[in-house]
N, C-alpha and C positions, 0 to 999 in steps of 0.2 A: 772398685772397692778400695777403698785409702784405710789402711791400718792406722798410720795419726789421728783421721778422724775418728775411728772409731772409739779410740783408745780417747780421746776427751770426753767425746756420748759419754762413754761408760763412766768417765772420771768424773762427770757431772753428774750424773746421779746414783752412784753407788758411794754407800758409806765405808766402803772398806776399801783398802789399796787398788789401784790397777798398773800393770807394768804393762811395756814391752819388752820385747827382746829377753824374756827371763830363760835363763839357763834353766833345761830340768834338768842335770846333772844334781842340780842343789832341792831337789822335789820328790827324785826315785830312792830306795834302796840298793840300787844298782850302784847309783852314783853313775852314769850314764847318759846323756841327749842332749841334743841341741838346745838351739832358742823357740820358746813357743811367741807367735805373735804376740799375744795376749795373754794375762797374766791376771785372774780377777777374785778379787776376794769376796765374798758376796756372806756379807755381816747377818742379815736377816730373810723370811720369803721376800717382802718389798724387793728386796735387792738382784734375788733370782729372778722374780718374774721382769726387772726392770732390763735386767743384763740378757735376758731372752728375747726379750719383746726387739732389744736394738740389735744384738747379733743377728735374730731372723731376719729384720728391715735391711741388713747390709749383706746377707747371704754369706756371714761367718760360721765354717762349723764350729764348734763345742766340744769339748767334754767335761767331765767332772773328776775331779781329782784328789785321795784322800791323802795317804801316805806314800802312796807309789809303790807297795808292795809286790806288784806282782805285774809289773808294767816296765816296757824296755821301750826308749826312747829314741827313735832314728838322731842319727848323726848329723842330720840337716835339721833337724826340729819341728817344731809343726806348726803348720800355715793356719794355723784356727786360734780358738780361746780356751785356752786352760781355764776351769772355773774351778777355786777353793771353798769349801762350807768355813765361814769362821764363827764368831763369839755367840749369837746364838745358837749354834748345831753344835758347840762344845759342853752343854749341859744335859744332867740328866738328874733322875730325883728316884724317889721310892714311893711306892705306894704298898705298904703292906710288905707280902714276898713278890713284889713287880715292881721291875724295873721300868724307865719313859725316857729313852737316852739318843739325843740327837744325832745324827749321823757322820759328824766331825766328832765325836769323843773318839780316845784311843781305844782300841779293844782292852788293854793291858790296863790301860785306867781302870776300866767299868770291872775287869775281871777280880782287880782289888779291892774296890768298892764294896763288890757281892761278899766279899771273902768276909771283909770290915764286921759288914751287918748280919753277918749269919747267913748269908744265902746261897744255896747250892744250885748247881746247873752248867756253871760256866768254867770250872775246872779243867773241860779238855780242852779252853783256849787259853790256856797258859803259855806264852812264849811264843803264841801265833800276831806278827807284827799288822801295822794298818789300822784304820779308822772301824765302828761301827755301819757306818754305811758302806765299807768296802767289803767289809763280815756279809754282808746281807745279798748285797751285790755276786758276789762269788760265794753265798753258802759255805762260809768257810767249819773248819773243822779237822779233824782227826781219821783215824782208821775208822772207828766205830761211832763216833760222834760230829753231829751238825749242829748249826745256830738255827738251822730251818724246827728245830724241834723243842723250841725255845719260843717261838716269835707267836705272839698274838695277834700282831696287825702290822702294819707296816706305812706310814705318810709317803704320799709323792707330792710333790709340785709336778702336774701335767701342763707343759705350754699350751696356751691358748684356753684352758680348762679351770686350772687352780689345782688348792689343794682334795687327795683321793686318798683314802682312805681302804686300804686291801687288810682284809681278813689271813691268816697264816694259809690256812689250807685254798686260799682263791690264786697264791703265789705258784707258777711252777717253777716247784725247785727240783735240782737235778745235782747231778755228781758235779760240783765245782761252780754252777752256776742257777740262778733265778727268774730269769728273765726282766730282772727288775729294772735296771739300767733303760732297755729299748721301751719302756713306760714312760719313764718320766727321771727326776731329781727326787734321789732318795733324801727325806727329810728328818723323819723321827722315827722311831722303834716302840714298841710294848713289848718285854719278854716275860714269862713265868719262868719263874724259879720258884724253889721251895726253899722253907727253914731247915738249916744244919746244925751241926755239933762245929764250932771254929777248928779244931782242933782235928777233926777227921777231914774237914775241907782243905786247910793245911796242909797236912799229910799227903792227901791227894793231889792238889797242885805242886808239891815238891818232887814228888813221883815224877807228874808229869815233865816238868819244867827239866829234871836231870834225863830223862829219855829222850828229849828234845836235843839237849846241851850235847848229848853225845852221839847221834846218832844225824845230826845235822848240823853244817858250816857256820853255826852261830858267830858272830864277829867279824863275819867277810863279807864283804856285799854282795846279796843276791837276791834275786826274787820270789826264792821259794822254790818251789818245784815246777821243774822246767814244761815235764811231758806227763799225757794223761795216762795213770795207770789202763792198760788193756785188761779187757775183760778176763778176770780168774787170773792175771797175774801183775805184775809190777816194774814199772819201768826201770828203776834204779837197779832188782836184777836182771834184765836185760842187757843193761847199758854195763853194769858190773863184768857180767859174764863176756864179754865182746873186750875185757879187757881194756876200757875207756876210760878208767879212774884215774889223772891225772894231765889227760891229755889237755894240749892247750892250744888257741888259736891267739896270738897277740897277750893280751892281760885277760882273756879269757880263760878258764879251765873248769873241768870237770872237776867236780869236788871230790878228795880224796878221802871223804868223811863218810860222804851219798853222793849217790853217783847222777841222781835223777837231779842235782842240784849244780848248775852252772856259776861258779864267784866270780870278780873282776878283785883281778890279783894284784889288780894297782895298773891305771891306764887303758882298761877295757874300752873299745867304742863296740857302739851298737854291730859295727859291722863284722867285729871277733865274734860277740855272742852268736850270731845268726849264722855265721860260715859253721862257727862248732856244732848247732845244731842242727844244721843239714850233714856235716859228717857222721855225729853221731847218725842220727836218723838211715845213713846210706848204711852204715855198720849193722845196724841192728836189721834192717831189712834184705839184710845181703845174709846174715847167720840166722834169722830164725824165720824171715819170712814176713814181718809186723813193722809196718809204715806208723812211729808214735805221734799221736799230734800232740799239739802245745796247749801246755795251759797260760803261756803268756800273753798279754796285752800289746801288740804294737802298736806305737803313736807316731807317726810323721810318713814322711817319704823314706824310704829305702835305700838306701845309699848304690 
């Protein structure tokens, strides 16, 4: 396998950029990770199924990549292809109170959009970072609220297959995740929303957004919340109570805002974040008894 070759393939027939060697550090919210092989911008489907068709023929893995929200990036980088949704999957339109919004839009875009036109629904993703299709991907949301309760269908590009079309309730969605990824390239969205009052919508995302702003490292890079709430209770008080708010490994630390929220304090590598979370994790299983797992994405080799 020759990564230069490959990296021409792809550069011959995709319409949008391809690198090598691209730093994710410049990809994550982390601001974190090596160089990915591969680096592919993939403008329209044409472009997906072109960059699949030649990744499979060279036995490169893949994955897809929105804002990096919730993905920590090894130190070494990753021996495969980073794949970007760009200028077509950054559109979306209105139909009525329904939205059709490709899976490169930002969530934060779409959730002004709604606001614009009078449409309510999407309020408790105020201030929740990352694409559309990473919303979908990871079922993102709040305490009380999902996008899974939202969605009418869902597009994939399935290799070797094309485009597949899932109904909302055909998805399994679950606490933090969908299973949509191990299907296929999320492509496009349908959501229901309904007509609001602008001004009670407003209100409600202000709410929102100041409970976010204080109650979470807004401003520092992170990926969100590190570990999976345990059943009937929550991770941040665990990790609180164990006396971990502050604690640091390298430019890693516990956020002294949330505790369930890991920053890079300036200089983190992958390899702080992952040391602090096995301490954490030995702390919290050493005082209460509860081994937390991750809600992050790892990408590459392990340092």
């Amino acid at each position: 396998m020759s990564v230069a070759r490959i990296h021409q393939r792809l550069s011959d027939r995709l319409s949008g950029p391809v690198r090598r060697d691209e730093p994710m550090g410049r990809h994550t919210t982390y601001r974190i990770g090596g160089p990915a092989a591969i680096f592919a911008v993939c403008d329209t489907v044409t472009d997906i199924a072109r960059c699949l068709e030649i990744l499979a023929e060279e036995g490169l893995p893949w994955t897809v990549l929105g804002k990096g929200s919730n993905m920590l990036v090894s130190d070494l980088g990753y021996d495969g292809a980073v794949i970007v949704l760009g200028k077509e999957f950054k559109r979306h339109r209105t139909e009525e109170a329904r939205l059709r919004s490709g899976a490169g839009v930002t969530l934060a875009g779409l959730v002004q959009d709604a606001y614009s036109r009078g449409l309510s629904g999407l309020e408790f993703a105020v201030g929740i970072p990352g694409t559309v299709g990473g919303a979908l991907a990871m079922n993102a949301g709040s305490r009380d609220e999902w996008i899974d309760g939202l969605v009418e269908s869902v597009t994939l590009y399935v290799p070797g297959e094309g485009l597949t079309v899932l109904r909302g309730p055909e998805i399994a969605w679950g606490y933090r995740t969908s299973g949509l990824p191990d299907r296929g390239v999320i492509i496009e969205c349908s959501l229901a929303l309904e007509e609001g009052e602008r001004n009670r919508i407003r209100r409600t995302m202000d709410a929102r957004f100041l409970s976010r702003k204080s109650s979470q490292p807004i401003g520092m890079p992170n990926a969100g919340s590190v570990f999976v709430n345990p059943e009937g209770d929550s991770a941040g008080r665990l990790i609180q109570a164990c006396g971990l708010k502050g604690m640091r490994v390298g430019g890693a630390q516990v956020s002294e805002v949330h505790a369930n929220f890991i920053v890079n304090t300036g200089g983190a590598t992958a390899r702080d974040v992952l040391d602090l979370i096995e301490r954490v994790r030995e702390a919290v299983k050493q005082r209460n008894g509860i081994w937390l797992e991750t809600e992050l994405r790892f990408l590459g080799k392990q340092a």
